[in-house]
N, C-alpha and C positions, 0 to 999 in steps of 0.2 A: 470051582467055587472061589468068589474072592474076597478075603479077609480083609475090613477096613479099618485101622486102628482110629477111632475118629475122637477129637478134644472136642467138646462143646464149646460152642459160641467163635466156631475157630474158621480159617480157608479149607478146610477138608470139608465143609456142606460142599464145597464144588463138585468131590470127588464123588460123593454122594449122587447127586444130581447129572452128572453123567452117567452113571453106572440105573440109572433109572431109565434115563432116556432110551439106551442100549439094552434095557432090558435084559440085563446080565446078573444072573443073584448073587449074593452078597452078604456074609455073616459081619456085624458089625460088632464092634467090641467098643464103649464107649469109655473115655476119660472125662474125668471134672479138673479145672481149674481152681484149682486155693480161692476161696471166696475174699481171701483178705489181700493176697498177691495179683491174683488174676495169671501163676506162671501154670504152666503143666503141671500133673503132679508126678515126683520123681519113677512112678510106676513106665511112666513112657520111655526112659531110658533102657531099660529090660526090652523095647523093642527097638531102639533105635541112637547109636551112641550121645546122640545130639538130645535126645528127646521131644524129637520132631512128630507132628500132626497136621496134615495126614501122610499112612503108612501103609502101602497095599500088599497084602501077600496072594501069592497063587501059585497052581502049578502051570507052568507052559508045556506045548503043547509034545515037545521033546521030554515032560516029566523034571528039567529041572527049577527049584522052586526057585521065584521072583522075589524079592522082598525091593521096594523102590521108595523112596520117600520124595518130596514134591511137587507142589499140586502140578506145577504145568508138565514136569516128567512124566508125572501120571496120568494125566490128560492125552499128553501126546500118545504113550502107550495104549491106553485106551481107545483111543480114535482110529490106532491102527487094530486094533485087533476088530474094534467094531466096524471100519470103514466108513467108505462116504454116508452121509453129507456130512457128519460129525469132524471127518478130518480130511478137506479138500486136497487132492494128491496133484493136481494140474494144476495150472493159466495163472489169474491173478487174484483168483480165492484163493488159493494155498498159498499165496505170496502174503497176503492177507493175515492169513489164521495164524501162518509162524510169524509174523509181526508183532499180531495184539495178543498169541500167547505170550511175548517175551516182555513185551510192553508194560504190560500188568501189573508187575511185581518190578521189575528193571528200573522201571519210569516213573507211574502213575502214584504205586504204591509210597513210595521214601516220601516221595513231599507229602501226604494223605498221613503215615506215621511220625513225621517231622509235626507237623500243624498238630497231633496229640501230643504230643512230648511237647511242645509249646507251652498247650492248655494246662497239661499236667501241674509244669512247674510255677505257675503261679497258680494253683487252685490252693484248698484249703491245706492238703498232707505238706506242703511246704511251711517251714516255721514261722512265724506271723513277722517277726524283729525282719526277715531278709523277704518277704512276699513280698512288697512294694517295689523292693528294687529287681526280682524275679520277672512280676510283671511286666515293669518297665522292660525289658532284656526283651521276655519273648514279644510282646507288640510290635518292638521296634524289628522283630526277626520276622513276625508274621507280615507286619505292613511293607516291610520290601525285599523278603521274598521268599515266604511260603505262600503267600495268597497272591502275589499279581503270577505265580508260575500254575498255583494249581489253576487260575484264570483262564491265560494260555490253555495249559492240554483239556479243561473241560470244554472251552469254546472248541478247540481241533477234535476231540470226539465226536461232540453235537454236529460240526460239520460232515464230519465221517459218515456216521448213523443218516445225517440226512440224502444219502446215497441208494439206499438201501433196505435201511431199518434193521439192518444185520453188521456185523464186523467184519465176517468175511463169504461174500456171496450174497445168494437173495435167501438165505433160511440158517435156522441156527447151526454154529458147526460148535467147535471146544472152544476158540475163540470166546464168542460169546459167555459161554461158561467160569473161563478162565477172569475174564473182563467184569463179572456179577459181583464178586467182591469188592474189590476196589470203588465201584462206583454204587451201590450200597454205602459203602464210606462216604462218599463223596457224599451223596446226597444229605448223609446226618449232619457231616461233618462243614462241612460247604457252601449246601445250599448247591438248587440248580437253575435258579432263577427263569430265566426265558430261555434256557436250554431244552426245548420242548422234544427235541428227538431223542434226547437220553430218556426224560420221561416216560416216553410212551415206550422205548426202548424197556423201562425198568417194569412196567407195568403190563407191556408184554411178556417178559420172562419170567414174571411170579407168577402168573394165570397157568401158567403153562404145568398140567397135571406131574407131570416127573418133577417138578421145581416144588410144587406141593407137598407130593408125597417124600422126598428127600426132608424136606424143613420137620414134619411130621413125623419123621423115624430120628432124625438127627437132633435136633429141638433147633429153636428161632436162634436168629443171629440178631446180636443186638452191639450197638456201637458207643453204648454211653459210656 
């Protein structure tokens, strides 16, 4: 049985939604974020020194227990314990899948959290006397270069997906999984304009029953 320490509204829906597709059960233990901070609440560090989510515990099959925290560690592990398709082990789908695992958060993610740290610092919780010139700051940071890069890699995914309709292979593997987040974001945050293979990409992987019931036991992801 595997323990999933899971933060609302957080990248551990991935973990979740893997662990569905795998049909592997799973006691969930849920945290809330500070409605006023949006941090974890300090209850996660009693599981993890960082106060990191998500957090999987289990016993392996030698009996000693696992405790692992991030999403693509845990992905990876999981895709071995579950095997194929979920974690392609040959040719140039597994060249693939450890790609746009790594890609995710390595790559895609920083400018996706940059472009909010942007937004942030000129919204209203900034002091009104210094907003003007905040603003100023982050536009001139988004107009040349958080926005012509995140440009770049959504155009280079859109061409990706247009291969395939998958990240790595011809069906989902953890890849895919790992990749839901970020471009989630994207789409709030971004906009996906005539990027139509993400789209249907995105609109594929919500339909999809394990993607359901994951949102359903975890609650929605929301990016505002």
């Amino acid at each position: 049985m595997f323990i999933v320490h899971h933060l609302n509204n957080s990248r551990s829906q991935r973990v979740l939604w893997a662990l569905e597709e795998l049909e592997l059960p799973y006691e969930l233990k849920c945290y809330a974020r500070d409605p006023k901070t949006m941090f974890a609440p300090p209850e996660l560090k009693d599981v993890h020194p960082l106060g990191l989510s998500p957090v999987v515990e289990h016993d392996a099959a030698d009996g000693v227990r696992i405790k692992l925290a991030e999403s693509g560690a845990i992905l990876e592990h999981l895709g071995a314990l579950g095997g194929a398709p979920l974690r392609p082990t040959t040719g140039p789908a597994a060249v693939d899948c450890m790609y746009w695992l790594h890609y995710a958060e390595g790559s895609l993610m920083p400018l996706l959290l940059l472009k909010l740290v942007m937004k942030q610092i000129s919204g209203p919780k900034v002091p009104f006397v210094v907003r003007p010139i905040a603003k100023a700051v982050a536009g001139q940071v988004d107009a040349n270069f958080t926005d012509p890069r995140v440009t770049l890699h959504l155009d280079f995914i859109d061409q990706h997906l247009a291969k395939t309709g998958w990240f790595a292979g011809d069906q989902l593997t953890i890849a895919d999984i790992q990749m839901s987040f970020p471009l989630l974001a994207a789409a709030h945050r971004a906009g996906l304009a005539e990027r139509t293979h993400i789209r249907e990409w995105l609109a594929r992987i919500q339909a999809r029953p394990a993607f359901v019931a994951a949102i359903a036991k975890g609650g929605p992801i929301s990016f505002d």
